[in-house]
matplotlib code that plots the C-alpha trace (Angstrom):
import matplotlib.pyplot as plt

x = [-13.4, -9.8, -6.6, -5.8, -9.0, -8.9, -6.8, -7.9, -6.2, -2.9, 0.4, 2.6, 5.8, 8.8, 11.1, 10.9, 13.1, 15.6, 16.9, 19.8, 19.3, 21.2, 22.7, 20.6, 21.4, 21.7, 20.1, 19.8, 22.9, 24.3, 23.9, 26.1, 25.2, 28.0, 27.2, 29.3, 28.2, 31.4, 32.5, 31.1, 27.6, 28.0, 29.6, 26.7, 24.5, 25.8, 26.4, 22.8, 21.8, 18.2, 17.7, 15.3, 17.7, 20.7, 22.9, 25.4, 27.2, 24.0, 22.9, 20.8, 21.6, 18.3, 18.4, 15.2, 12.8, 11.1, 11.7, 14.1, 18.1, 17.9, 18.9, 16.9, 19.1, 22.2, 21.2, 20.7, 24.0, 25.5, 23.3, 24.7, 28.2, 31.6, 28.5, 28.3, 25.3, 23.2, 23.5, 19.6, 19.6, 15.6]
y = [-31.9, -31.5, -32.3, -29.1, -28.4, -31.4, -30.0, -32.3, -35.1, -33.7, -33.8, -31.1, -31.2, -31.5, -30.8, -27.8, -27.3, -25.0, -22.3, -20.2, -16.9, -14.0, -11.2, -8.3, -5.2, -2.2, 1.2, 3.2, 6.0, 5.2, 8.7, 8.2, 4.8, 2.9, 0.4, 1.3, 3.6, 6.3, 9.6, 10.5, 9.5, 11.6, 15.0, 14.5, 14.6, 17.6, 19.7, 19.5, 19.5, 21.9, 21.4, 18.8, 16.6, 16.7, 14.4, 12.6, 10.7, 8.2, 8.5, 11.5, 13.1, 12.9, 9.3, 8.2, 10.0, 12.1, 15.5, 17.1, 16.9, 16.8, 15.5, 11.6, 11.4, 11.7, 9.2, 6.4, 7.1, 6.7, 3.8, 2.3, 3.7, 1.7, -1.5, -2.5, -4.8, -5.9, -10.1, -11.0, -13.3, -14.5]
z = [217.4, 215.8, 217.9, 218.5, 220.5, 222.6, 225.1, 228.2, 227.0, 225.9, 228.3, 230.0, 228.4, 230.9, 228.4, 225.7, 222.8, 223.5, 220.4, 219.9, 219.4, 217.8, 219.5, 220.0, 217.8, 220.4, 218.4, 221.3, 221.2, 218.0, 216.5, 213.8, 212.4, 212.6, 215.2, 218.1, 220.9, 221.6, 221.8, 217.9, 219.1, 222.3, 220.6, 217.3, 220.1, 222.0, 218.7, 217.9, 221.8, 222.3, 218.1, 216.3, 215.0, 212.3, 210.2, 212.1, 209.2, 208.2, 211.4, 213.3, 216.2, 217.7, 218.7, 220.5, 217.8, 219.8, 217.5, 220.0, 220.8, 224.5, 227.9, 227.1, 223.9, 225.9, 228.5, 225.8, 225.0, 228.4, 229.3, 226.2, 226.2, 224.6, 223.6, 219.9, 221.1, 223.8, 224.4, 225.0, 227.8, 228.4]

ax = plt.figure().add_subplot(projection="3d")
ax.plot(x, y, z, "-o")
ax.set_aspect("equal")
plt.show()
């Protein structure tokens, strides 16, 4: 039996390692690919609104993917409104 197996005689740690992590990128809204979620991403959005999707600078108006410029690609972008990132706080 290895040591990694022998499980009833190891301990509970009481104290874990703790690690820093990076910032979150936030993708949801940013139509037009430059990492900030604003007006642009908003009017790319509703310029292309009932279509399938179309260039927004590098980015594409339809947002979530889906194949359709419609009411759920607007609310990503005001859920997500005036963020450049989302801090991830576990």
């Amino acid at each position: 039996m290895t040591s990694a197996d022998d499980w009833a005689n190891s301990e509970t740690l009481t104290t874990r390692p703790e690690t820093d992590l990076a910032n979150l990128v936030l993708l949801g809204g940013d139509a037009t690919d430059d990492d900030e979620i604003e007006l642009g991403d908003a009017t790319c959005i509703g310029g292309d609104y009932n279509g399938t999707g179309a260039a927004c600078g590098t980015g594409w108006s339809d947002v979530n993917g889906d194949g359709a410029v419609d009411i759920l690609d607007l609310v990503m972008v005001g859920t997500n409104y005036d963020l450049e990132y989302s801090p991830w706080i576990p």
